[in-house]
C-alpha positions in Angstrom: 160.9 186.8 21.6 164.9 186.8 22.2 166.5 184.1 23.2 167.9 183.9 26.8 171.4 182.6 25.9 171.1 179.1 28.2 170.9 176.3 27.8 170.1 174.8 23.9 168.2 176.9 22.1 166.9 176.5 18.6 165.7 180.2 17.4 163.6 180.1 14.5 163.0 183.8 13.0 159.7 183.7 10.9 160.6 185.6 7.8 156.8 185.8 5.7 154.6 183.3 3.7 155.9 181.2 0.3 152.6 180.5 -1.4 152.5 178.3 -5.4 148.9 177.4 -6.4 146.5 176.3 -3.8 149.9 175.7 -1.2 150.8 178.3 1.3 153.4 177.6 3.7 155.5 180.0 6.6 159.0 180.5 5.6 161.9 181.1 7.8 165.5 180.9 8.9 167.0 178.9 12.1 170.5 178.6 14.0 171.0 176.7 17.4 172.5 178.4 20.4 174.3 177.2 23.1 174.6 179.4 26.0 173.5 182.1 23.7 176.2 181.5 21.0 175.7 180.2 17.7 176.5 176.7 17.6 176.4 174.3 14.8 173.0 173.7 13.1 171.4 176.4 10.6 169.0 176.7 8.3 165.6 177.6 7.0 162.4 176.3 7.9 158.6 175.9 7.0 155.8 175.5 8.9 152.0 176.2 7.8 150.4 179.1 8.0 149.3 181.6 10.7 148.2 183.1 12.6 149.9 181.5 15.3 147.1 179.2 17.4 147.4 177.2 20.3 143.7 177.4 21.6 142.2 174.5 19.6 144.0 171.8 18.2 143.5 171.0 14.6 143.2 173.9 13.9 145.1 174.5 10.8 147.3 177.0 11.9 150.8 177.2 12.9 151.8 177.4 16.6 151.9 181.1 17.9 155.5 182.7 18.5 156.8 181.7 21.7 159.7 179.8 23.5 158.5 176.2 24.0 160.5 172.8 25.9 161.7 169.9 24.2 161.3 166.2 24.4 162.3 163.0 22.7 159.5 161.6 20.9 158.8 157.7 20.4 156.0 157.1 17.9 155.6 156.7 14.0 158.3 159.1 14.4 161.5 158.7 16.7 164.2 160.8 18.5 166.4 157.5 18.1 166.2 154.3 16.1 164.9 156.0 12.9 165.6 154.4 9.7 169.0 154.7 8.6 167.8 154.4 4.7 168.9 156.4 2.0 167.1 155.3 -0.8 163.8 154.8 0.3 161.9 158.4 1.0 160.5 158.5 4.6 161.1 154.7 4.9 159.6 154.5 8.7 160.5 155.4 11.8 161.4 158.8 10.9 163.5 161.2 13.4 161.9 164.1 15.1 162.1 166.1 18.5 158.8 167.2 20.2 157.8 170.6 21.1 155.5 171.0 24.4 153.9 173.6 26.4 151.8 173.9 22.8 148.6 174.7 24.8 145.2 172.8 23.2 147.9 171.7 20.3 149.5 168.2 20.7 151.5 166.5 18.6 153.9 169.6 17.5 157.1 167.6 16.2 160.4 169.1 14.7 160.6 166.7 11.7 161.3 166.1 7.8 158.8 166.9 5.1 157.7 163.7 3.4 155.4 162.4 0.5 153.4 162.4 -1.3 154.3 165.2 -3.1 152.2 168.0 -1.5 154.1 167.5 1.9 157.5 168.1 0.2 156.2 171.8 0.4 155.0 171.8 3.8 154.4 168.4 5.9 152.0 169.1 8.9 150.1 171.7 10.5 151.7 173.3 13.6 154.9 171.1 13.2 158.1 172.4 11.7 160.2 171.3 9.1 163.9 172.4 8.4 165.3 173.2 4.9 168.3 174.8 3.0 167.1 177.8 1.8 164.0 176.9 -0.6 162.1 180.4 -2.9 158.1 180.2 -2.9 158.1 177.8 -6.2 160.4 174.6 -4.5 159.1 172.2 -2.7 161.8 170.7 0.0 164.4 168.1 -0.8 163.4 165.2 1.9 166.8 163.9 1.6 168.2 167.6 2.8 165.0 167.7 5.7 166.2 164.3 7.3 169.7 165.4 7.7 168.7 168.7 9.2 166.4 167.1 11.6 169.2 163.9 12.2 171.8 167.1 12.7 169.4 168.6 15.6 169.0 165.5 17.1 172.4 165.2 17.4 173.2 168.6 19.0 170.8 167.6 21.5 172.2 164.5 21.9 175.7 165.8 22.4 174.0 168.5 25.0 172.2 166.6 27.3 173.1 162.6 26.2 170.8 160.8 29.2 167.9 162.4 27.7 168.4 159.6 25.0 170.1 156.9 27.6 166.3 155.3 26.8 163.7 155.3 24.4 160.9 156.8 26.3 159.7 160.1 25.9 162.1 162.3 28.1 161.9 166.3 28.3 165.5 167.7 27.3 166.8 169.5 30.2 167.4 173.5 29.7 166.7 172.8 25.9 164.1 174.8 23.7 162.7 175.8 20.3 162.0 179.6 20.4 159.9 181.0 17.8 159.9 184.7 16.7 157.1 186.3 14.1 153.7 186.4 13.1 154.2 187.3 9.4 151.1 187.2 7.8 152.6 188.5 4.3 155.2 187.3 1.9 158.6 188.1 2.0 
């Protein structure tokens, strides 16, 4: 699925599946767009594995391919007043963005991997988690995570700032994560 080129759009193209031991993760590569041009935050990304699954939640599968809305999130993790530490790893609040429309899934957060040390390789099922580029046998620097999710929130911010005026759950006007691939192989 193309994006539309309006509004904010985060694309995330699934490349295939980094797997070390007993950990399997879905790897691939993001860019935002603003009115379909490339603008500002790029990356990778991981998410677990497929196939993509919206029918039941907890289902320990990624969320299918698709183009899904956006909305600040206020719980354990935050679109704004996140901890500004940088020395203690995933001191709490941590920053995130929510994904909706997720059918039977809830929960689906754009966020930083974490510890202990098996969620540095992939935190959550059905969330996503940006990275510099990683191969199959690194786990993800959280320090390099938080800033990519911080630097997201911030593009959003800049694009539609009275969707963070409060810290209530607000759905980001014209703004969207759109997710391409079902790759059920490595890369």
């Amino acid at each position: 699925m193309p994006i539309q080129g309006e509004g904010w759009e985060l694309h995330v193209e699934r490349l295939g599946l980094h797997r070390r031991g007993a950990l399997a993760r879905t790897y691939g590569r993001y860019a935002v767009h603003i009115g379909g041009v490339p603008s500002g935050p790029a990356g990778f990304m991981v998410e677990t594995v497929g196939p993509g699954d919206n029918s039941a939640p907890d289902n320990g599968r990624r969320i299918e391919a698709g183009r899904y809305r956006l909305t600040t999130h206020y719980r354990t993790f935050v679109s704004a007043g996140y901890s500004r530490s940088d020395s203690v790893v995933a001191e709490p609040p941590m920053p995130a963005i929510r994904v909706l429309d997720t059918g039977r899934r809830t929960g689906i957060l754009i966020h930083p991997v974490y510890l202990p040390a098996p969620k540095l390789y992939v935190a959550s099922i059905g969330c996503l988690n940006p990275t510099r580029a990683v191969t199959a046998d690194e786990d993800v620097d959280f320090w390099d995570s938080r800033a990519r999710v911080i630097g997201l929130i911030e593009s959003l911010r800049r694009f539609r700032p009275a969707a963070f005026a409060d810290a209530v759950p607000t759905v980001i006007d014209n703004a969207a994560v759109v997710i391409d691939g079902e790759p059920m192989e490595r890369p």
